[in-house]
CHARMM-style PDB file with segment names, atoms N, HN, CA, C and O in Angstrom:
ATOM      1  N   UNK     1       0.855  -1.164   0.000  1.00  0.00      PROA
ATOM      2  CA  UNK     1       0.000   0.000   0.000  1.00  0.00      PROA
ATOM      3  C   UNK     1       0.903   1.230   0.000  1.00  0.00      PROA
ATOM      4  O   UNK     1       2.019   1.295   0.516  1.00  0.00      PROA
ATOM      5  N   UNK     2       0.313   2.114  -0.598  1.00  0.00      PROA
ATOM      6  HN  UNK     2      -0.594   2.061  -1.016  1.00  0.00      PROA
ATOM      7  CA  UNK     2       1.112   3.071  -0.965  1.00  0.00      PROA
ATOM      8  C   UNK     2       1.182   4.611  -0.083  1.00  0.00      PROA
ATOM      9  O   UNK     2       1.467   3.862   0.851  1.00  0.00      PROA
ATOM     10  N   UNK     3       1.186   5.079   0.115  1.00  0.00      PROA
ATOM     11  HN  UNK     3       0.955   5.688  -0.644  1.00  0.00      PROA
ATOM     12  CA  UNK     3       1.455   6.501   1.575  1.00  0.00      PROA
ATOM     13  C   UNK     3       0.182   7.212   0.508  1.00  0.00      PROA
ATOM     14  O   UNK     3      -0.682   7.795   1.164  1.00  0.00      PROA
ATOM     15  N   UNK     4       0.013   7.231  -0.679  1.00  0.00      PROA
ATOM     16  HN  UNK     4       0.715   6.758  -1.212  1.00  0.00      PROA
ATOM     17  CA  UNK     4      -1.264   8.444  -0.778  1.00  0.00      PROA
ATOM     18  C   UNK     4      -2.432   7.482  -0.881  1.00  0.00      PROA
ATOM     19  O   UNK     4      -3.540   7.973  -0.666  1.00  0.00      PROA
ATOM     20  N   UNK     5      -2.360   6.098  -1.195  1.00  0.00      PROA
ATOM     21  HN  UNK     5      -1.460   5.699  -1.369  1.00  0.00      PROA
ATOM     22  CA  UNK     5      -3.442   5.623  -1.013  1.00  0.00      PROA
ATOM     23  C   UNK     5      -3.631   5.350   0.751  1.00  0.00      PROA
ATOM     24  O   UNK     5      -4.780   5.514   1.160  1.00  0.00      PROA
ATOM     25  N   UNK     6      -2.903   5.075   1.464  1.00  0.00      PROA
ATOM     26  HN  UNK     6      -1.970   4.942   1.131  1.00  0.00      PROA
ATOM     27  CA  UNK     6      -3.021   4.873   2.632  1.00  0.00      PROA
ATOM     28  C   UNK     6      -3.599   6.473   3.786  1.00  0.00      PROA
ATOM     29  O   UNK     6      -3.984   6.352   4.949  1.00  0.00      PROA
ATOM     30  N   UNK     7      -3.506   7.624   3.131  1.00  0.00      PROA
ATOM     31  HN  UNK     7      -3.193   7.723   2.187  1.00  0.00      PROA
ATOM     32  CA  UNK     7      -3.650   9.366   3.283  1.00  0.00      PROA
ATOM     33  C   UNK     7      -5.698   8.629   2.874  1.00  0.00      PROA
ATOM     34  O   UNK     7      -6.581   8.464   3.715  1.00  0.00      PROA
ATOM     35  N   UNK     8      -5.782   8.384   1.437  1.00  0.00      PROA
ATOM     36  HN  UNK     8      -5.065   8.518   0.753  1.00  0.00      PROA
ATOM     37  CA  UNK     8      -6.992   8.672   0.946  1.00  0.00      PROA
ATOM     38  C   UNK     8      -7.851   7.673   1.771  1.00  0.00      PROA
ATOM     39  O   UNK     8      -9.003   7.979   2.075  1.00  0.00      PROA
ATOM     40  N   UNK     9      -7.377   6.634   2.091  1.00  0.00      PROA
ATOM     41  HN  UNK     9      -6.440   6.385   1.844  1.00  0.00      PROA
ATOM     42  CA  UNK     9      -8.321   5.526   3.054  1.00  0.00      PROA
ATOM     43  C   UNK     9      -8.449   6.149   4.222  1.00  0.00      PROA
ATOM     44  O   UNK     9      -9.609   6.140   4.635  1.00  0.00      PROA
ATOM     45  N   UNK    10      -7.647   6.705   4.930  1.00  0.00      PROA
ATOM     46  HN  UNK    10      -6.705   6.712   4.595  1.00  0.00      PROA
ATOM     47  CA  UNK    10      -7.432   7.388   6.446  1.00  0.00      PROA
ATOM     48  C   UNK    10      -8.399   8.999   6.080  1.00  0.00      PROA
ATOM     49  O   UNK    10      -8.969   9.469   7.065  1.00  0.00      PROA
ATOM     50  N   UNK    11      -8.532   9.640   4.974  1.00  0.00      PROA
ATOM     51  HN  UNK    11      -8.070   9.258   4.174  1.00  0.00      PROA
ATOM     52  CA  UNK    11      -9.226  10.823   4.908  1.00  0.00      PROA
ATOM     53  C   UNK    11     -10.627  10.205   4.880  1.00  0.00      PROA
ATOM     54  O   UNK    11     -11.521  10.862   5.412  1.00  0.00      PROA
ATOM     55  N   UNK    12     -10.963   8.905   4.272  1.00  0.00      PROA
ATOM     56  HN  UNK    12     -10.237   8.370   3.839  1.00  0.00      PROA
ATOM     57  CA  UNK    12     -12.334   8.631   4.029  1.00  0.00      PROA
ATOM     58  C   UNK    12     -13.263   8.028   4.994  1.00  0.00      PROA
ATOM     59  O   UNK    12     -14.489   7.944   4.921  1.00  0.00      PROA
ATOM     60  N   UNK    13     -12.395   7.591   5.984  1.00  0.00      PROA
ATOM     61  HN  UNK    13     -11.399   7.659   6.043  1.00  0.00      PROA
ATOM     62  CA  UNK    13     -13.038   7.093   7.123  1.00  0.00      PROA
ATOM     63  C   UNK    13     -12.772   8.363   8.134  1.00  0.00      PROA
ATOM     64  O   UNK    13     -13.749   8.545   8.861  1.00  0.00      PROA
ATOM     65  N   UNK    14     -11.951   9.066   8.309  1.00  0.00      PROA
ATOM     66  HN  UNK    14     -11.158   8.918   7.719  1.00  0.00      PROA
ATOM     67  CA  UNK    14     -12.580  10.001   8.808  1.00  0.00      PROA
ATOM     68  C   UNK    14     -13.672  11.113   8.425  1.00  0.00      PROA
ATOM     69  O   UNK    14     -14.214  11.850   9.249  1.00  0.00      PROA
ATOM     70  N   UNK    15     -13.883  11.115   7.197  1.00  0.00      PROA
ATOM     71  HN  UNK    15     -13.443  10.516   6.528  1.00  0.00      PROA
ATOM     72  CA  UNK    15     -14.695  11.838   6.774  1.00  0.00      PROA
ATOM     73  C   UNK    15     -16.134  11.203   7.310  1.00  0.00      PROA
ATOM     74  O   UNK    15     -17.146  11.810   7.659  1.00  0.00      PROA
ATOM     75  N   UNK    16     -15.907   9.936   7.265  1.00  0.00      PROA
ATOM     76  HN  UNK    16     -15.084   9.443   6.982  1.00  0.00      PROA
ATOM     77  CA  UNK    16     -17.437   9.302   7.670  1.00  0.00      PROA
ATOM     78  C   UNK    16     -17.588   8.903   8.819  1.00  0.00      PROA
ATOM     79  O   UNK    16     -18.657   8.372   9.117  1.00  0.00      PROA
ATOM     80  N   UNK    17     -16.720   9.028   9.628  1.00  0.00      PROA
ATOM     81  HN  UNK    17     -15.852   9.460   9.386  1.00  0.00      PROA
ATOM     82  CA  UNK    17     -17.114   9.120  10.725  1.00  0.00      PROA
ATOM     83  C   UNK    17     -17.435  10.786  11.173  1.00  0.00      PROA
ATOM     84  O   UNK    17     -18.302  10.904  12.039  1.00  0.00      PROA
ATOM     85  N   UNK    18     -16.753  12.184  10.609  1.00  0.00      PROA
ATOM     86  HN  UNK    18     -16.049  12.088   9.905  1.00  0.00      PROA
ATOM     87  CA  UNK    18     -17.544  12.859  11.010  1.00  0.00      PROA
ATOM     88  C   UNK    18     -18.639  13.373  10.570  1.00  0.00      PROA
ATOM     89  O   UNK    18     -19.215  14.271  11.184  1.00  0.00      PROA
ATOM     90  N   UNK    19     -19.132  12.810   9.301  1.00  0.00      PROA
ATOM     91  HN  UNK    19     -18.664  12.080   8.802  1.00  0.00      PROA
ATOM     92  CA  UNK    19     -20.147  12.615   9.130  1.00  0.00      PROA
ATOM     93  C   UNK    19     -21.799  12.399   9.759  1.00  0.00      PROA
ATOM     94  O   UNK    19     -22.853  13.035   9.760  1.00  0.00      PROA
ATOM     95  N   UNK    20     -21.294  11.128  10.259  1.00  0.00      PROA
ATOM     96  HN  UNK    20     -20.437  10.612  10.258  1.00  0.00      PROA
ATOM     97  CA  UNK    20     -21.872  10.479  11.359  1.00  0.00      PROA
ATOM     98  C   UNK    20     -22.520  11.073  12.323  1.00  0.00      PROA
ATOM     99  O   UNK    20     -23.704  11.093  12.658  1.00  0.00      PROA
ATOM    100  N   UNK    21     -21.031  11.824  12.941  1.00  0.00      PROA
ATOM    101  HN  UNK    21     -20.069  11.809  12.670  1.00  0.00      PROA
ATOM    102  CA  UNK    21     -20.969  12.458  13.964  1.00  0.00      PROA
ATOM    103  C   UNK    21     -22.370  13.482  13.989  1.00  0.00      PROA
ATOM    104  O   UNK    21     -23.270  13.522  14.828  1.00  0.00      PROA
ATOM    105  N   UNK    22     -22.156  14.405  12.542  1.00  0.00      PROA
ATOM    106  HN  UNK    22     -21.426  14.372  11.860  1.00  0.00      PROA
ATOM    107  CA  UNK    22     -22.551  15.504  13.161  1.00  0.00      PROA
ATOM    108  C   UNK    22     -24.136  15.174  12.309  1.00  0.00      PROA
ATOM    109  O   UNK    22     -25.146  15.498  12.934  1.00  0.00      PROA
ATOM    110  N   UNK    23     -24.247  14.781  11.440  1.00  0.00      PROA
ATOM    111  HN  UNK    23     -23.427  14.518  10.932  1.00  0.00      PROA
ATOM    112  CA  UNK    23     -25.453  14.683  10.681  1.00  0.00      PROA
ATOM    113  C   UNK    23     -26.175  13.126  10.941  1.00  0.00      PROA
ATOM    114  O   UNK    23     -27.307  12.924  10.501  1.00  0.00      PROA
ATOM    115  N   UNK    24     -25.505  12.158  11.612  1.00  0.00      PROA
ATOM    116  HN  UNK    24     -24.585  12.322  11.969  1.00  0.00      PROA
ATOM    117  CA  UNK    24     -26.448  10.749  12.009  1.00  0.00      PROA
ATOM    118  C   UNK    24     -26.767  10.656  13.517  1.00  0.00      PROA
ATOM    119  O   UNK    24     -27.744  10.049  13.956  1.00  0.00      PROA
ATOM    120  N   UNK    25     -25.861  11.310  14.270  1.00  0.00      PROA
ATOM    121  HN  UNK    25     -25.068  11.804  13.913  1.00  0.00      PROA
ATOM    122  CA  UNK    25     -26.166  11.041  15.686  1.00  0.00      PROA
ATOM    123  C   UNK    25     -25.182  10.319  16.090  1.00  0.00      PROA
ATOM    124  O   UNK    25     -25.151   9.855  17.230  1.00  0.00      PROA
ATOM    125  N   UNK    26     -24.393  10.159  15.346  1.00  0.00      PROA
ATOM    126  HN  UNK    26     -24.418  10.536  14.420  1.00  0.00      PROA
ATOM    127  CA  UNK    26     -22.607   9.310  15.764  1.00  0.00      PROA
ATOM    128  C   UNK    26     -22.979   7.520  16.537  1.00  0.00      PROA
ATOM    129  O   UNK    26     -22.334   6.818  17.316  1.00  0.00      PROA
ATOM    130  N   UNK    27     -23.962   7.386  16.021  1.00  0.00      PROA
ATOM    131  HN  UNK    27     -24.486   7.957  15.388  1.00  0.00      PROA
ATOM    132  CA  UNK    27     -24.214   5.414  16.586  1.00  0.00      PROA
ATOM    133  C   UNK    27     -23.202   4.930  16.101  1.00  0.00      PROA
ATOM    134  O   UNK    27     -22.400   4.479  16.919  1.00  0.00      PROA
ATOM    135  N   UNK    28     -22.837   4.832  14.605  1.00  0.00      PROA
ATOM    136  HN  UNK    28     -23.488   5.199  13.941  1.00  0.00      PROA
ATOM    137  CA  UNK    28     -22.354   3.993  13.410  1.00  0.00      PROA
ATOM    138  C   UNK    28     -20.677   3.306  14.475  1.00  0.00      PROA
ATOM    139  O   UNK    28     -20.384   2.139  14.217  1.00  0.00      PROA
ATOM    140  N   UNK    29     -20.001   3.850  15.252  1.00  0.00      PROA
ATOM    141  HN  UNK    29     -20.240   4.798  15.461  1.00  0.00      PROA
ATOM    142  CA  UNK    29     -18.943   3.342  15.680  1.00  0.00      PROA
ATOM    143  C   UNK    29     -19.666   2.097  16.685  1.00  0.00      PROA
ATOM    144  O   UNK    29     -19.350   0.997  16.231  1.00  0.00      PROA
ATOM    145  N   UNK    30     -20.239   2.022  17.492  1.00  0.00      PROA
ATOM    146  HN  UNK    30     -20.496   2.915  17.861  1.00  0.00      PROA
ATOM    147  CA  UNK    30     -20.790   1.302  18.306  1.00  0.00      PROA
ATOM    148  C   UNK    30     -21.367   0.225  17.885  1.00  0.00      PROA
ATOM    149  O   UNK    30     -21.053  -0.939  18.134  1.00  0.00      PROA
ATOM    150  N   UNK    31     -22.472   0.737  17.049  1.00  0.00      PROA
ATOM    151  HN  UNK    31     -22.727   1.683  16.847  1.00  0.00      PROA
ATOM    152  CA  UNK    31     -23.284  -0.591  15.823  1.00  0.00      PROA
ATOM    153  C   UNK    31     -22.274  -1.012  15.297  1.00  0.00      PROA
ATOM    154  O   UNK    31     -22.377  -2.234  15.400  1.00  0.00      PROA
ATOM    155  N   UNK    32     -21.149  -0.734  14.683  1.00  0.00      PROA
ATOM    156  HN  UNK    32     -21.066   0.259  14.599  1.00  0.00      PROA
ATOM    157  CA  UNK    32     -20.246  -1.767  14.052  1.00  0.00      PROA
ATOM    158  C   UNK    32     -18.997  -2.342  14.779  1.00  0.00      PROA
ATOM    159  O   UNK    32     -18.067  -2.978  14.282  1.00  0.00      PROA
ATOM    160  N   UNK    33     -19.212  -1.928  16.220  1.00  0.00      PROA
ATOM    161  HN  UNK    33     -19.967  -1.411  16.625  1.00  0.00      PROA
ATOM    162  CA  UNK    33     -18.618  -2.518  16.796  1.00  0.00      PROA
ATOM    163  C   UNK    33     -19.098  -3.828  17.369  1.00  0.00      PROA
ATOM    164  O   UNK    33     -18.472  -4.881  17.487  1.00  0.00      PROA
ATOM    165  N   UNK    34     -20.485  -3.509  17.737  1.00  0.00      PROA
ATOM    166  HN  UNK    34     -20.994  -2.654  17.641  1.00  0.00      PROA
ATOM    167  CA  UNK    34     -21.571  -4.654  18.139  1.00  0.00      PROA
ATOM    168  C   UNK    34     -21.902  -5.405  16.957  1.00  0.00      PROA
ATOM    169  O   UNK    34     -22.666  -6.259  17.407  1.00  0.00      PROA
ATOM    170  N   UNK    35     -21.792  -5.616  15.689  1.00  0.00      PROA
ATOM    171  HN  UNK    35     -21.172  -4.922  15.323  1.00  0.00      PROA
ATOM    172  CA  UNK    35     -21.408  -6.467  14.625  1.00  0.00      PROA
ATOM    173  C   UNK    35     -20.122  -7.150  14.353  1.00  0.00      PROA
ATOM    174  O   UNK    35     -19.997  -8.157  13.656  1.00  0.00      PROA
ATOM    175  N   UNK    36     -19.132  -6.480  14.994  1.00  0.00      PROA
ATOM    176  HN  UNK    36     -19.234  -5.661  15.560  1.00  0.00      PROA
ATOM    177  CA  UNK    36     -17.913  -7.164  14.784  1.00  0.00      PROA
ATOM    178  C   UNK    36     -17.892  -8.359  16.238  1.00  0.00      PROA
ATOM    179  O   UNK    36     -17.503  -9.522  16.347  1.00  0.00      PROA
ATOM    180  N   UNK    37     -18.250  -7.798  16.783  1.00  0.00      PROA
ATOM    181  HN  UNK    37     -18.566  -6.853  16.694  1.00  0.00      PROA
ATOM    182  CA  UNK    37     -18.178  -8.713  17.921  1.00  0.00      PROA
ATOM    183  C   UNK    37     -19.551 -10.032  17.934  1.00  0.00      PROA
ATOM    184  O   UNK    37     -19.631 -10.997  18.694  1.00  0.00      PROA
ATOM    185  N   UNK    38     -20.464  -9.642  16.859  1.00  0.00      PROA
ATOM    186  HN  UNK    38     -20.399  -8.858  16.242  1.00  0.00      PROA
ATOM    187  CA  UNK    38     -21.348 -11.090  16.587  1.00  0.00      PROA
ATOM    188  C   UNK    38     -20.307 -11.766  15.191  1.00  0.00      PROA
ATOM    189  O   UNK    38     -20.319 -12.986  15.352  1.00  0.00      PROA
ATOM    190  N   UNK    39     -19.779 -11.550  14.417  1.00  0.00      PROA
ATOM    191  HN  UNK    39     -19.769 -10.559  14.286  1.00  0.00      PROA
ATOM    192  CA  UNK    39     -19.011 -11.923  13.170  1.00  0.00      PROA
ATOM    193  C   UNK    39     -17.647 -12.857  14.513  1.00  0.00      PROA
ATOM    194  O   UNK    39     -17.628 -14.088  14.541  1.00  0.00      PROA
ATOM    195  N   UNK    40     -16.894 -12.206  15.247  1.00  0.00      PROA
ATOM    196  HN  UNK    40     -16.910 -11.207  15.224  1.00  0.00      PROA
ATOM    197  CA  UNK    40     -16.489 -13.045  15.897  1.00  0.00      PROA
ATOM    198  C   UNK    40     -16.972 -14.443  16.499  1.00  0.00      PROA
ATOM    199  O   UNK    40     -16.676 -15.623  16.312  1.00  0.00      PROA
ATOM    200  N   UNK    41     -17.743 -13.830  17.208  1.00  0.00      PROA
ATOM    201  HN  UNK    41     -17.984 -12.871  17.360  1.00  0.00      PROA
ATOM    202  CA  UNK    41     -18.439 -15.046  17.701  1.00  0.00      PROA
ATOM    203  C   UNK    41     -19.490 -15.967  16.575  1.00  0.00      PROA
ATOM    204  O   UNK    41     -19.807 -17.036  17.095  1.00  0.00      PROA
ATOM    205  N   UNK    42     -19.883 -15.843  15.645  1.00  0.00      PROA
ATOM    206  HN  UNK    42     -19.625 -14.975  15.222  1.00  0.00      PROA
ATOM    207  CA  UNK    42     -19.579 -16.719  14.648  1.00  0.00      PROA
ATOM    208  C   UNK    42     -18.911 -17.731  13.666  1.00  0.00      PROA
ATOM    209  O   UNK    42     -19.308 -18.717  13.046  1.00  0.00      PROA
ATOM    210  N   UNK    43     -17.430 -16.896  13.822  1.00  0.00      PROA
ATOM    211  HN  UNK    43     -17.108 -16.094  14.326  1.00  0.00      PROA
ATOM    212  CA  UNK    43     -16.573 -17.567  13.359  1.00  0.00      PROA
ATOM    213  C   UNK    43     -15.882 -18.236  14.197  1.00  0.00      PROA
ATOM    214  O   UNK    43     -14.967 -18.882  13.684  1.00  0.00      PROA
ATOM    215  N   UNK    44     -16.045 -18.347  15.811  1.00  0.00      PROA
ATOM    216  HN  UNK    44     -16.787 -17.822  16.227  1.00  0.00      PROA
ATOM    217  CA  UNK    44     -15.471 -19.023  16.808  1.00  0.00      PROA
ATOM    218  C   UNK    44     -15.834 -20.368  16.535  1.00  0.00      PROA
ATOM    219  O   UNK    44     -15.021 -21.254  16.799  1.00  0.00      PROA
ATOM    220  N   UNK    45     -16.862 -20.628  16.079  1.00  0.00      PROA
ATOM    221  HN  UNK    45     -17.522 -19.908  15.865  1.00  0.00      PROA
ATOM    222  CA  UNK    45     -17.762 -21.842  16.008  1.00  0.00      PROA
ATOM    223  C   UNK    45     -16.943 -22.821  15.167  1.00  0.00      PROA
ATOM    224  O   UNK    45     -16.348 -23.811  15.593  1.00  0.00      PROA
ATOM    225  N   UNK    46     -16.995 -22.460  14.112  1.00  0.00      PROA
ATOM    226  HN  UNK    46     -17.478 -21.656  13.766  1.00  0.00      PROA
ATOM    227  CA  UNK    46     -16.358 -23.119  12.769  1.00  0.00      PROA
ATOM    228  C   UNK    46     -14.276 -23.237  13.308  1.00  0.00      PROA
ATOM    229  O   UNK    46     -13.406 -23.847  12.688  1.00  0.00      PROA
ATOM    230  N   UNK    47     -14.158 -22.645  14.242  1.00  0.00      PROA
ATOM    231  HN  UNK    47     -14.866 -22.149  14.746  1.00  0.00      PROA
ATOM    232  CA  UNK    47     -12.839 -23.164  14.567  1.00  0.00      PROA
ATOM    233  C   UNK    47     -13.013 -24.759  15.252  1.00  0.00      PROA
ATOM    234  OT1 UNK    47     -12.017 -25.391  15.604  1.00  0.00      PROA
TER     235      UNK     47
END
């Protein structure tokens, strides 16, 4: 990965997270945190 593609991934998630922030009510970090943590425990299974 390259330093301006790695700039444009790091500008785009912050962009959407302040996004979020100021125009959704800022859930989106939490909800996808509480999805990552059912995707874990899904894939615990199949180990």
């Amino acid at each position: 990965m390259t330093n301006s593609i790695a700039l444009l991934m790091a500008l785009l998630i912050g962009g959407v997270l302040a996004v979020d922030h100021y125009w959704l009510g800022g859930d989106m970090p939490l909800f996808l945190a509480r999805q990552f943590v059912n995707l874990v425990e899904y894939l615990s299974f199949w180990r």
